[in-house]
N, C-alpha and C positions, 0 to 999 in steps of 0.2 A: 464353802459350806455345801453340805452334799443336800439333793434334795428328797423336802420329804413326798413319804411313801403314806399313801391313803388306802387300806386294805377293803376291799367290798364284800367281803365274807359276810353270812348272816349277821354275827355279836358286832362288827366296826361298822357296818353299811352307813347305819344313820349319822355317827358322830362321822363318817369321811366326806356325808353329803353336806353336813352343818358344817367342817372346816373349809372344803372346799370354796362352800360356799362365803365362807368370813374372808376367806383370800381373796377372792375378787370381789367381797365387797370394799374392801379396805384399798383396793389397787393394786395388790398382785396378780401373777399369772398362774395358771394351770395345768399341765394338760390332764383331758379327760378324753374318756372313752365315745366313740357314737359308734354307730352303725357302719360306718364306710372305713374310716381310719381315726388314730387317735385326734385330736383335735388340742393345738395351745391355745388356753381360751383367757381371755380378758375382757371387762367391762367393754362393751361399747360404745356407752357415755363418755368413757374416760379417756381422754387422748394422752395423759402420760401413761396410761398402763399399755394401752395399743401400742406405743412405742418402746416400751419394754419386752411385748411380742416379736417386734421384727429384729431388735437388738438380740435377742435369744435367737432366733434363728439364721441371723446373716441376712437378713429375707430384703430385698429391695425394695422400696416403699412407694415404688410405680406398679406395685402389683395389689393389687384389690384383696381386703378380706372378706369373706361371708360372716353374717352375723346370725345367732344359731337364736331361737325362740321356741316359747314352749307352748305358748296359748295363741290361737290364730289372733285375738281381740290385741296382741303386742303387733299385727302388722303395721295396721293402720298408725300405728305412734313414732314408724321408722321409717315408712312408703307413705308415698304420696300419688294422688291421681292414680290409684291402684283400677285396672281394669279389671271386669267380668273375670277374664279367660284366669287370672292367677287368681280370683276362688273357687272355679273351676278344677283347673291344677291342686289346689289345697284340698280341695272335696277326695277329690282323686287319689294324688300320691302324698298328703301331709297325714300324720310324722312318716319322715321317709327320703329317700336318697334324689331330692329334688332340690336345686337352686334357682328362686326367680331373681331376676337383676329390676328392679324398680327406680322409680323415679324416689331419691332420697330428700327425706326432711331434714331442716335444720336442729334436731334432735343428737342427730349422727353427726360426727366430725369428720372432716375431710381426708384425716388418715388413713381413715379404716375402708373409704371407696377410693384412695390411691387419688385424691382432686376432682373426683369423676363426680358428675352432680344425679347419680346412681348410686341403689346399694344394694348387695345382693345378700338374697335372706331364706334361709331354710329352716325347717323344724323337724330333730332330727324322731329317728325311731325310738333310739336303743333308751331304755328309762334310766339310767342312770347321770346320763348326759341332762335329759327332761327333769329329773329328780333336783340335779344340782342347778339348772337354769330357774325355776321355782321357787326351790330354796334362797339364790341368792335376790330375786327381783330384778333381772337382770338381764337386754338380752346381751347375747355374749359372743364378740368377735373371735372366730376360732379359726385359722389356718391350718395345714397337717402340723404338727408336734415331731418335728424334726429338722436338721439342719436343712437348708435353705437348699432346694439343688439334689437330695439326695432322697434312695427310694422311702414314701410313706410309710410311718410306723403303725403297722395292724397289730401289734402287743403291746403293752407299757416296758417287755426289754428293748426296744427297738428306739424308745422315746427316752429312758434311761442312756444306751448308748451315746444315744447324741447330746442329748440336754442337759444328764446331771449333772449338779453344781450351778446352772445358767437360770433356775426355775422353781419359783416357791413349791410346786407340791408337784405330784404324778397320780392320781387316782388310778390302784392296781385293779382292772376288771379286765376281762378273759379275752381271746382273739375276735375282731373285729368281724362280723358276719359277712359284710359285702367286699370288703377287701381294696376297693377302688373310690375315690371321693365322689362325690353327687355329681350328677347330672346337673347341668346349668343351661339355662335358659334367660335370655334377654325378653320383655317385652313391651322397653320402650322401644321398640322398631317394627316398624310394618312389615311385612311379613313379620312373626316374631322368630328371634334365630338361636338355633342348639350352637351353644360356644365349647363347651366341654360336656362330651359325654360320659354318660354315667350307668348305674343299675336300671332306672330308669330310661328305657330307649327310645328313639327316636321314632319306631313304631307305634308304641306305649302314647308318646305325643299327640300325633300324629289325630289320635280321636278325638282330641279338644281341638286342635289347631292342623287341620290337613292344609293347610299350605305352609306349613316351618319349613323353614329353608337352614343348612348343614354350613354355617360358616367355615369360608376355605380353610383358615387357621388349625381346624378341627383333625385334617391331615398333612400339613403344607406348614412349610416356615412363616413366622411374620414377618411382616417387612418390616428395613430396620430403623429403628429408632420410633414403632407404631406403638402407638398406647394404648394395651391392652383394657377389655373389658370384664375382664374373666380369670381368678387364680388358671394357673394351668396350663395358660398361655403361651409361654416364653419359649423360648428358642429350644434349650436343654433344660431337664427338669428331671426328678424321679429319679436320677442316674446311679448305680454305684462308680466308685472311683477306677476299676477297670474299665479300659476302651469294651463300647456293645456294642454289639452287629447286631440290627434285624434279619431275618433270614426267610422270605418267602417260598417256599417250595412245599411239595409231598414230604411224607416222612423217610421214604427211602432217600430219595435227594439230599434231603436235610442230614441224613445220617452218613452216607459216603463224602459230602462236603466236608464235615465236620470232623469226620473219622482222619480226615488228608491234612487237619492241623495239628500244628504242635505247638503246647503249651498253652493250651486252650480249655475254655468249659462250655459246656453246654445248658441251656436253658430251655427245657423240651416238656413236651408232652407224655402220660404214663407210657402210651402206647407206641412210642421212639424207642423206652430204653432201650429192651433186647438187642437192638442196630447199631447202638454207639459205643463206643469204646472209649471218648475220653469221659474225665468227670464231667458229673453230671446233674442237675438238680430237676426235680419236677413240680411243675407249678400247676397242672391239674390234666387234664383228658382233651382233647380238640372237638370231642364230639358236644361237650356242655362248658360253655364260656362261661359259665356261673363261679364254675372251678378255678377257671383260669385267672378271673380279677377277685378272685380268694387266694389266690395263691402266688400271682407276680410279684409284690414288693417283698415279700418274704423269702423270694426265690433270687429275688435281684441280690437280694444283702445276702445270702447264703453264698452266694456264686462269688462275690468279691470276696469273701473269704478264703477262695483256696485259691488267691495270690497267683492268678493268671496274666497272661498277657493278653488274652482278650478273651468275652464272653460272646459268643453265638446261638441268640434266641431263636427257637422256633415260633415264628410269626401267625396269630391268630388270624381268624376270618373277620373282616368288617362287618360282618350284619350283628344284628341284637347287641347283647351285650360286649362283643367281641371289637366291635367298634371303640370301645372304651378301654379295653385291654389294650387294644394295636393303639390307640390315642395315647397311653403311656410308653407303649413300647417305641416308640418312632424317637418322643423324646427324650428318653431314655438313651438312645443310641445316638442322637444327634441328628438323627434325620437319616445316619448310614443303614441304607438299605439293601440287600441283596438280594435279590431276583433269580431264583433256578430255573 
């Protein structure tokens, strides 16, 4: 059964925020739109519907979901022992591309934080996401809206490729603004610590909580068989199905490298083209990483498309935002790195 399509045009908006919403109140899944990427969402409450989440996407169930809310007054019903600094953080970056990881109440089922006696909880920007959160009464467990392992869908064709037929509805609303999932942040830990970065940086932090500290994982493999606290975590993630190379260098470097393969693509910068000769895709400008985690997953799943034998990214800078970009690009590649 192919799934349906929810249009968010002016005349459909309301009836696809109303249906959306009757599917997860009923115990279906979703995906819907946010700010960072699409998101497949299901009750919270519900632990058979959270497990029709992870059944839709392959998704391992040792990996934590975030649970999406629309009014800060739903934290307190999901967190427990909540500290000062996350309404601080809430004052700050809520609605917006921020994940706190809290000490969870027994409201939440143990699914949906992976066994972990934590849950991590955002409230997103984009109103249509907020609109159908609302609507249903609900907060609502959402992971990226795609296969398990593969790059995040910033369109609803992206969530169609992978999902349809797997998935009660698709709410169709326009390209994802941030392009990269939230920023996450733990703060049952002293120091409190950046697990996966986001839009939201580590600078940006830094004003509420100047001692957060950059958990190793953030760059660095887990060790194996460690029980993640954070989507995002895992060894390989965001991937297309072609072998990815990271590739550190200048753009000339990068481009006489690249130039010396065969049967190769490229995943570069605007400001590369002119240099490259094989295909090529561009995922935004190196001078504004805003670009860059707008434009990676879109760029990843382009690049698989022309049926190469391997992709060769040009690797962004770690600071600000770009820390979030190279945090998908590392795993995306598998950790293979190249150094010019």
């Amino acid at each position: 059964m192919l799934t349906k399509r929810l249009k968010t045009d002016r005349e459909s908006y309301d009836g696809s925020i109303r249906e959306a919403a009757r599917i997860l109140k009923n115990g279906g899944i979703a995906a819907i739109p946010t700010e960072t990427v699409y998101g497949l969402a299901a009750s919270a409450l519900d632990e058979e519907a959270v497990k029709k989440v992870f059944i839709a996407k392959g998704r391992p169930q040792d990996n934590p979901l975030i649970v999406h809310i629309a009014n800060i007054d739903t934290l307190s019903e999901i967190a427990a022992d909540i500290p000062d600094g996350a309404y601080k953080c809430a004052e700050k970056f809520w609605p917006g591309p921020l994940t706190m990881v809290l000490k969870r109440t027994d409201k939440i089922p143990a699914i949906v934080s992976a066994g972990l006696d934590t849950v991590a909880v955002r409230m997103p920007s984009d109103k249509t996401a907020r609109d159908i959160i609302t609507a249903s009464g609900l907060p609502l467990a959402a992971p990226s809206a795609n296969t398990s392992g593969k790059p995040s869908p910033t369109s609803a064709k992206y969530v169609i490729d992978d999902l349809d037929g797997k998935i009660d509805a698709v709410v169709m609303s326009g390209d994802c603004r941030v392009g990269v999932e939230s920023t996450v942040i733990t703060l049952v830990t002293s120091p409190p610590r950046l697990l996966r970065p986001g839009a939201v940086t580590v600078e940006q932090l830094r004003e509420i909580f100047p001692d957060i500290v950059v958990d190793k994982a953030v760059l660095s493999e887990p060790e194996k068989g460690e029980k993640v606290a954070s989507p995002g975590m895992k060894y390989k993630h965001y991937a297309p199905k072609t072998e990815t190379y990271l590739v550190e260098s200048d753009s000339d470097s990068f481009a006489e490298f690249v130039n010396a393969k065969q049967d190769a693509a490229a995943v570069c910068f605007f400001e590369d083209g002119e240099r490259i000769n094989i295909p090529c895709i561009f995922y935004g400008t190196g001078k504004d990483e805003y670009t860059l985690a707008h434009g990676v997953f879109s760029a990843l799943r382009e690049a698989d498309t022309l049926n190469k034998s391997a992709i060769y990214v040009h690797a962004p800078s770690k600071s600000g935002v770009g820390l979030a970009v190279y945090n998908r690009l590392i795993r995306a590649a598998a950790f293979r790195v190249i150094t010019l």
